[in-house]
VEXDO-39338 format. One record per residue (C-alpha): residue in one letter; residue number from 1; x, y, z. Coordinates in nm, 3 decimals. Layout:
<nuvos>
  rest   nr       px       py       pz
     a  NUM        X        Y        Z
...
</nuvos>
This chain:
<nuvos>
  rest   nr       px       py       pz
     x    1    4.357   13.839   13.138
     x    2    4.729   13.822   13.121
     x    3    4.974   13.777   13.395
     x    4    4.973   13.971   13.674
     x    5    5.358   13.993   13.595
     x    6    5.244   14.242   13.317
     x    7    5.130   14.472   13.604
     x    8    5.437   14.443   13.780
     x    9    5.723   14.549   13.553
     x   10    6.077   14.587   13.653
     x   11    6.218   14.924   13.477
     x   12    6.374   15.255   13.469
     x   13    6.157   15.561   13.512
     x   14    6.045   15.796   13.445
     x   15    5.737   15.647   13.218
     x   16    5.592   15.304   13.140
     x   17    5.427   15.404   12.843
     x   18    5.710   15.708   12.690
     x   19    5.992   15.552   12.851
     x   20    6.029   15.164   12.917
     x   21    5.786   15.065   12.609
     x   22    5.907   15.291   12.346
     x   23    6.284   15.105   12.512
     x   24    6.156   14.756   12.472
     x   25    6.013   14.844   12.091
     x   26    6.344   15.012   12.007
     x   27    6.560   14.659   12.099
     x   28    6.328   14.445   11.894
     x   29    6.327   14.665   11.596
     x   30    6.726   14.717   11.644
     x   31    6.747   14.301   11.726
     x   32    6.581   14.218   11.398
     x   33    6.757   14.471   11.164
     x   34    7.101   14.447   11.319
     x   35    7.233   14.571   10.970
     x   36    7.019   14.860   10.928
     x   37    7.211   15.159   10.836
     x   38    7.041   15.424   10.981
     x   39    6.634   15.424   11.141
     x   40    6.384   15.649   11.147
     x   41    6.137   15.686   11.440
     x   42    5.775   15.882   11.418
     x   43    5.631   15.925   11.783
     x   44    5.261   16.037   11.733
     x   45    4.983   16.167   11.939
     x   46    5.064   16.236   12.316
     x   47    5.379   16.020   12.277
     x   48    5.494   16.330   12.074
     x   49    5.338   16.602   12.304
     x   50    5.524   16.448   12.601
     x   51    5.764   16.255   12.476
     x   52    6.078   16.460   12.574
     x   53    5.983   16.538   12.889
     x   54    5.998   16.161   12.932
     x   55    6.286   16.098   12.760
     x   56    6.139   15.952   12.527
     x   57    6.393   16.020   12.244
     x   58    6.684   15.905   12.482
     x   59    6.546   15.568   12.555
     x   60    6.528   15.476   12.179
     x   61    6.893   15.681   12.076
     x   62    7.030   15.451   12.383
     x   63    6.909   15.141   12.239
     x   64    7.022   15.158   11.862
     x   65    7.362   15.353   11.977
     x   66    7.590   15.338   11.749
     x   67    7.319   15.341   11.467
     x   68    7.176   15.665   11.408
     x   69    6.860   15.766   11.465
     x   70    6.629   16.020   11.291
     x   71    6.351   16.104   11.563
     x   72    6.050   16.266   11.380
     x   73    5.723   16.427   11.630
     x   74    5.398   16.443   11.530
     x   75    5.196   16.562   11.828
     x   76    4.898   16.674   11.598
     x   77    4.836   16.302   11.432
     x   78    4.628   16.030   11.673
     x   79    4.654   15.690   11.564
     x   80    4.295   15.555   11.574
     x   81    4.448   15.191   11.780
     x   82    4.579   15.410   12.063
     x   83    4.703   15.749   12.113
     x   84    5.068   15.681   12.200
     x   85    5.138   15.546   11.858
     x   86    5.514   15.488   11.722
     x   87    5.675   15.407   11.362
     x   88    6.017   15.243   11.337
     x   89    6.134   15.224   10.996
     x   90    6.465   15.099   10.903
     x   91    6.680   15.219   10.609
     x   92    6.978   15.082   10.445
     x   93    7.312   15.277   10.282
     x   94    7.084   15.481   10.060
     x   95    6.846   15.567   10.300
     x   96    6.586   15.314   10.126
     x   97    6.320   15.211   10.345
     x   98    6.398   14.843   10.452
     x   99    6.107   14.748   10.633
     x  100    5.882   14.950   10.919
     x  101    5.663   14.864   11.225
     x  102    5.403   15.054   11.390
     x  103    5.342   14.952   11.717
     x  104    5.154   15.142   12.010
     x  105    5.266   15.193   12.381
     x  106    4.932   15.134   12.534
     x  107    5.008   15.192   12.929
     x  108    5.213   15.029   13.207
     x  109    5.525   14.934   12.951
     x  110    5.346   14.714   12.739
     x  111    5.281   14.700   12.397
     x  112    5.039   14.599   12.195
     x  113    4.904   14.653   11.824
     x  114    4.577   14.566   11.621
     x  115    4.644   14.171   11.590
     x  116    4.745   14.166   12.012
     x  117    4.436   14.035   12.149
     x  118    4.486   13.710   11.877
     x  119    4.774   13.671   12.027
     x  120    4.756   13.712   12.402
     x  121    4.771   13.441   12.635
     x  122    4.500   13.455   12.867
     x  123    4.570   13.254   13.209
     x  124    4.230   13.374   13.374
     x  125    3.898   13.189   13.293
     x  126    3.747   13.545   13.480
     x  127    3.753   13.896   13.351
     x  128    3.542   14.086   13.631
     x  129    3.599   14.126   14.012
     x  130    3.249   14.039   14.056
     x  131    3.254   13.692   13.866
     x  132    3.579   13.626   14.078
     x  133    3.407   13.698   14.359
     x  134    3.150   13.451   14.373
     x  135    3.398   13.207   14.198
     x  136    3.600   13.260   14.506
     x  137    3.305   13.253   14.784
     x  138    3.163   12.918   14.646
     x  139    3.500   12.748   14.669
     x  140    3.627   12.908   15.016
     x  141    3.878   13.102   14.849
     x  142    4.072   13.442   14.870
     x  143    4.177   13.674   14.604
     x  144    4.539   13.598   14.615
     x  145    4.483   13.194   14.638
     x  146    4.261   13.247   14.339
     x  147    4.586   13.459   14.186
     x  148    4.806   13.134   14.263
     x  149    4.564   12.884   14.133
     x  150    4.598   13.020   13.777
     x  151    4.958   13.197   13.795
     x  152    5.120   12.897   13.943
     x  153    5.343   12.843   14.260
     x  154    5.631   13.044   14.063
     x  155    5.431   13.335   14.095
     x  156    5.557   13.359   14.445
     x  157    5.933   13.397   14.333
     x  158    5.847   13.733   14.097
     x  159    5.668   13.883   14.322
     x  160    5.929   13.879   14.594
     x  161    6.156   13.993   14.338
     x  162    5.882   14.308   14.317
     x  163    5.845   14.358   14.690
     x  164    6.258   14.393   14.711
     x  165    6.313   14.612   14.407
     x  166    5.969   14.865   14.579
     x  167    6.152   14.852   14.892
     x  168    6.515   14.957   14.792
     x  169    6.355   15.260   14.555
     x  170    6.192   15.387   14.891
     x  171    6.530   15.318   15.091
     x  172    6.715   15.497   14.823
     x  173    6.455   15.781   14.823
     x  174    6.466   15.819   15.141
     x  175    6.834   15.892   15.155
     x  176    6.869   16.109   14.825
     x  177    6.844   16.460   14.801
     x  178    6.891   16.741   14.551
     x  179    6.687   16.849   14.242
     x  180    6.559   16.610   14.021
     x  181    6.662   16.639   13.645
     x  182    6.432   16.806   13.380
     x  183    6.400   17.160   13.413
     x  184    6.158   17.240   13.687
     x  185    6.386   17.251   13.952
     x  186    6.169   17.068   14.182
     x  187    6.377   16.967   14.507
     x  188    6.334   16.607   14.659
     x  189    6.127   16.607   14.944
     x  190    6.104   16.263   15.083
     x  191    6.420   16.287   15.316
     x  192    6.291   16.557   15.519
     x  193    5.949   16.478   15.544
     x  194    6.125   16.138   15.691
     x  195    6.279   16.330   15.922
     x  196    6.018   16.567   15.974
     x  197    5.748   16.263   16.091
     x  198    5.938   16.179   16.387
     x  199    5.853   16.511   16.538
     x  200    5.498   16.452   16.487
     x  201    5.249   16.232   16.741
     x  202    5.176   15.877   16.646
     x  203    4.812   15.952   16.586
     x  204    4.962   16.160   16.264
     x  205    5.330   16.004   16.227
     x  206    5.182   15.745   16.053
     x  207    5.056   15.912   15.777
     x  208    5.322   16.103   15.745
     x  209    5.528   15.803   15.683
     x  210    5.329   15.701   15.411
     x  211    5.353   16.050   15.263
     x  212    5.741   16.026   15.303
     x  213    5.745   15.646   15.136
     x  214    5.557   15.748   14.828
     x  215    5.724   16.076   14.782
     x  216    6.052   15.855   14.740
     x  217    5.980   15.594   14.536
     x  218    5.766   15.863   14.305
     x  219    6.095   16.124   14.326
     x  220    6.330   15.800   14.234
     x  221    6.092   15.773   13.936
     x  222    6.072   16.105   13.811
     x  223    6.494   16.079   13.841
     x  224    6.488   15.759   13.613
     x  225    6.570   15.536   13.882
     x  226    6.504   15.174   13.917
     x  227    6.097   15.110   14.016
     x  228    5.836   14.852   13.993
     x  229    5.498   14.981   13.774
     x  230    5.221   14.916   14.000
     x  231    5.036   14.953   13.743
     x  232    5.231   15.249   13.567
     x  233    5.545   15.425   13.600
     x  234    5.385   15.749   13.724
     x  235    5.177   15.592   13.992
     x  236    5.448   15.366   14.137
     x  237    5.481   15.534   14.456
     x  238    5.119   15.450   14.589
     x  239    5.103   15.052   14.641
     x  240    5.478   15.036   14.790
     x  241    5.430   15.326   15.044
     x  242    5.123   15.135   15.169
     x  243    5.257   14.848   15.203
     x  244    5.615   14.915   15.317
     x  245    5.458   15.144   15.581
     x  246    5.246   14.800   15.705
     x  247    5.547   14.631   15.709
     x  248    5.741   14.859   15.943
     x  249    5.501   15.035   16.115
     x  250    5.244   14.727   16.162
     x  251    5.456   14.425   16.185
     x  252    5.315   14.284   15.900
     x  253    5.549   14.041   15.745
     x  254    5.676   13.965   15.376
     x  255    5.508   13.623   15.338
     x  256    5.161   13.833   15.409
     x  257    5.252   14.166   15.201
     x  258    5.314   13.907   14.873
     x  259    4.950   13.748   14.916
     x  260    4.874   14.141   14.915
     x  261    5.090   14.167   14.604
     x  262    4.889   13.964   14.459
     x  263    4.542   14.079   14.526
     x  264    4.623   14.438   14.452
     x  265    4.724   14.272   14.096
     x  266    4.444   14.093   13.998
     x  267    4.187   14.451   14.068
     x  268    4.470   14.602   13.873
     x  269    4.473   14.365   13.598
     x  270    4.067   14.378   13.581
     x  271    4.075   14.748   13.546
     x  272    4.339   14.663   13.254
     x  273    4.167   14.424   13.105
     x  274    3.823   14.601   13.079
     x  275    3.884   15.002   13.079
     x  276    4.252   15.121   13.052
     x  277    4.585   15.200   13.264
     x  278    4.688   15.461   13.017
     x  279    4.712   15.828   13.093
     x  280    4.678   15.926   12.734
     x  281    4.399   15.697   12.670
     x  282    4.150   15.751   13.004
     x  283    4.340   16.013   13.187
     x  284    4.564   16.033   13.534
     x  285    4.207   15.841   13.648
     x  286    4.357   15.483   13.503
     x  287    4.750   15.547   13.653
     x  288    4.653   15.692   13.997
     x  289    4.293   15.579   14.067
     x  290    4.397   15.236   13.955
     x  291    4.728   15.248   14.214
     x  292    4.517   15.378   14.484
     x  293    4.269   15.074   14.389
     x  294    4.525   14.824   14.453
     x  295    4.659   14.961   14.770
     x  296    4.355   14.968   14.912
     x  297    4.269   14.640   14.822
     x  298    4.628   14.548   14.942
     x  299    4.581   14.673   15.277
     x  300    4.210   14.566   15.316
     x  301    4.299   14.232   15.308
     x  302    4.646   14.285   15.530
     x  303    4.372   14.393   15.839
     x  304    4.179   14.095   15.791
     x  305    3.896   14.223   15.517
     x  306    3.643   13.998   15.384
     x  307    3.658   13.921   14.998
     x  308    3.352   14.180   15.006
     x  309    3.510   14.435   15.218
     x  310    3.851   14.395   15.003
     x  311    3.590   14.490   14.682
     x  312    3.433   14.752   14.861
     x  313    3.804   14.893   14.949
     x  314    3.892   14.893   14.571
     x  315    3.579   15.027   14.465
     x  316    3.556   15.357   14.654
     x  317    3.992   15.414   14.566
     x  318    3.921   15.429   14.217
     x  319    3.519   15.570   14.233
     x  320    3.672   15.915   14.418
     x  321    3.961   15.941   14.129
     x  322    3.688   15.943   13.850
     x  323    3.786   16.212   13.579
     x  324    4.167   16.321   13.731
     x  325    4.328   16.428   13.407
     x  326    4.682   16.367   13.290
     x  327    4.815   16.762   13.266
     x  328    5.181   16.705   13.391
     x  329    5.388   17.047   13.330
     x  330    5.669   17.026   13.069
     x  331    5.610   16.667   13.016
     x  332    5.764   16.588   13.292
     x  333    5.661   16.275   13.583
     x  334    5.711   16.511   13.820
     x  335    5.449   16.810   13.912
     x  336    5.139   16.663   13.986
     x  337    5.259   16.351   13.980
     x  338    5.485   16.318   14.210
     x  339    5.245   16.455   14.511
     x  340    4.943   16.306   14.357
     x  341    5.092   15.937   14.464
     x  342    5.150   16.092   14.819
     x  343    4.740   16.177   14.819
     x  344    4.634   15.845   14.683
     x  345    4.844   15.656   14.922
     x  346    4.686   15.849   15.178
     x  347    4.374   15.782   15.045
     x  348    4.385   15.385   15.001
     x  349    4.461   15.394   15.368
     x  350    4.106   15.588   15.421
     x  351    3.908   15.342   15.190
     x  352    4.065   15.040   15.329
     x  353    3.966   15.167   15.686
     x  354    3.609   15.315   15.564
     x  355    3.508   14.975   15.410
     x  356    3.696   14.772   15.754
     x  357    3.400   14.973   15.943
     x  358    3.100   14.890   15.666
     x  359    2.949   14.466   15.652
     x  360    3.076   14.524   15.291
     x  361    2.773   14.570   15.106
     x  362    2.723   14.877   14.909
     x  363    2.547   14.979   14.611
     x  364    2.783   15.020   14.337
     x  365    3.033   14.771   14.253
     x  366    3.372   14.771   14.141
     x  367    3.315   14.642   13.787
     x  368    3.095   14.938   13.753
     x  369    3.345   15.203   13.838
     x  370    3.560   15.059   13.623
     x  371    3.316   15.058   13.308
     x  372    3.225   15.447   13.412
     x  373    3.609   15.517   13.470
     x  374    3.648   15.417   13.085
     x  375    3.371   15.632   12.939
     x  376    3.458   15.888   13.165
     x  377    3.806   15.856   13.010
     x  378    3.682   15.801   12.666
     x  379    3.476   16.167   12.771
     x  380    3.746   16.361   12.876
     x  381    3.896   16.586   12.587
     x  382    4.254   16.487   12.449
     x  383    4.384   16.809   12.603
     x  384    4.303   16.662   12.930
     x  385    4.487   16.340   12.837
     x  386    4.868   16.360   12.882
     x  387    4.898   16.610   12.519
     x  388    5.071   16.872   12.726
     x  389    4.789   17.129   12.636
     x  390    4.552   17.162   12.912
     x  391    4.512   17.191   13.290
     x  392    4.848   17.248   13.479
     x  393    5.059   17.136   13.193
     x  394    4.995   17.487   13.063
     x  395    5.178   17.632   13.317
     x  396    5.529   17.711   13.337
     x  397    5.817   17.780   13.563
     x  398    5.830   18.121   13.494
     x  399    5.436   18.215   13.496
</nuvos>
């Protein structure tokens, strides 16, 4: 497994895999053909279907500005390596191809091609929760010391780098209003339902808050604002709204909520490692199941959850997300999305609490919702899987 800094990236919104990967392919292509005189981009598969409700097209123009750019969709042709496939090709003064790259956006801003896995530095000797965990039990360990014993001390530093950057995109949603850009004219809603918690009683204000919290940092997304991927762009509201509403509603303090950083990363990383983050590969299943899977884990551990307890917590967030599909309307982060990270925050709170009240032992484990997650994924048809064809993303504004 990689870094858990790969599950925490630092970007613009409003898509890990249409927006900040195709960005980070477009300045390597650009930074090794500085001379090209014009390129020529292909998007293919559900990178094409969605890709300009995601600004997809922006983020590369942006990066090769001044150099022109000849954007060419191909919704109808799947790459077998992934389906969010791209083709850079750069040409010189008589439009002669120079040289080309095909590289794939394969979920939560990275990328990744055939030859990746050669390549990849693993820092983890484990690749399942359940090999961790008796790793972990036979050496008196947690989850997050286990994190630190193969990330390093300096792991500490990023991730309170992550915790400030999910904090000020709730503090800024919070305060902004307005309709957010793309065509649906969907209002912002987190500002009132901030306000609109205070009125409630505490046995309810509470999850309103978390409501409130993930509705900004999810609307701050959809509006191309500054977020944290936890794991993916879309589902970035989930983990922060749990853990911010801890923080200021349960006293919990920063040193603990970056241990919780870290556990929440390593289930996340596991899930990445062995099934898939991608919406276009396994469906809204591996973005908002997988969040809801770290928070819970997060926030299990916060109250004092055994390492079993913490699994059981992760296991049930992503079991009861199984099969979600990736239909957003238009293309667009915005409807389901942007409520479906209000839900799943919700519901990491109710897993964490179910599995505080259980000894921790339960039948099926994390590892195997993970493995079913992936052929459920694998299962589901492409229409299902962020193409823009099926489920709600056949509806419209006007119908």
């Amino acid at each position: 497994m990689e870094s858990i800094k790969h599950i925490y990236r630092i970007g613009n919104g409003p898509s890990s895999s249409h927006t900040m990967a195709p960005r980070k392919a477009a300045e390597q292509f650009k930074a090794k053909h500085p001379t090209a005189n014009s390129f020529r981009v292909t998007l293919y598969g559900s990178l094409a279907a969605t890709g300009k409700g995601h600004f997809t097209d922006k983020a590369i123009i942006d990066v090769m500005h001044p150099t022109p750019v000849d954007i060419l969709w191909k919704p109808d042709v799947f790459l077998p390596f992934h389906n969010n496939a791209m083709l850079f090709e750069a040409l010189d003064e008589q439009q002669q191809l120079k040289d080309s790259w095909t590289i794939y956006s394969i979920g939560g801003g990275k990328l990744a091609d055939e030859n990746t896995r050669f390549v990849e530095h693993s820092m983890y000797e484990h690749t399942s929760i359940s090999d961790i965990l008796t790793y972990i039990e036979a050496n008196g360990m947690t989850y997050w010391e286990y994190v630190i014993q193969h990330e390093g001390e300096a792991i500490w530093e990023y991730l309170s780098v992550v915790w400030e950057v999910m904090q000020a995109a709730i503090l800024r949603g919070l305060q902004n209003e307005g309709v957010i850009p793309g065509g649906l004219k969907l209002r912002r809603k987190a500002a009132s339902y901030f306000v609109k918690a205070s009125s409630y009683k505490a046995s309810l204000q509470g999850r309103c808050l978390v409501t409130a919290y993930a509705l900004a940092t999810a609307e701050e997304n959809a509006s191309g604002s500054l977020i944290v991927t936890a794991p993916t762009c879309g589902s970035a509201g989930i983990l922060p709204a749990v853990l911010f509403h801890l923080k200021t509603n349960h006293d919990f303090g920063d040193k603990s909520i970056l241990k919780a950083l870290a556990t929440a990363a390593l289930f996340g990383n596991i899930v990445k490692t062995n099934a898939s983050i991608s919406g276009a590969e396994v469906g809204c299943q591996g973005e908002v199941g997988t969040a809801c899977s770290m928070a819970a884990a997060a926030a299990n551990q916060l109250f004092g959850g055994s390492p079993q307890q913490i699994e059981y917590a992760a296991e049930m967030a992503l079991e009861h997300h199984l099969g979600l599909t990736c239909d957003p309307i238009c293309g667009l982060v915005q409807i389901p999305c942007i409520e479906r990270n209000a839900f799943a925050a919700l519901r990491a709170l109710d897993a964490n609490l179910y599995a505080m009240m259980s000894d921790g032992k339960h039948i099926v484990s994390f590892d195997k919702v993970v493995k079913t997650m992936n052929l459920t994924g694998k299962d589901l048809p492409s229409l299902y899987k962020e193409t823009g064809s099926g489920g709600l993303a056949l509806l419209r504004k006007d119908k």
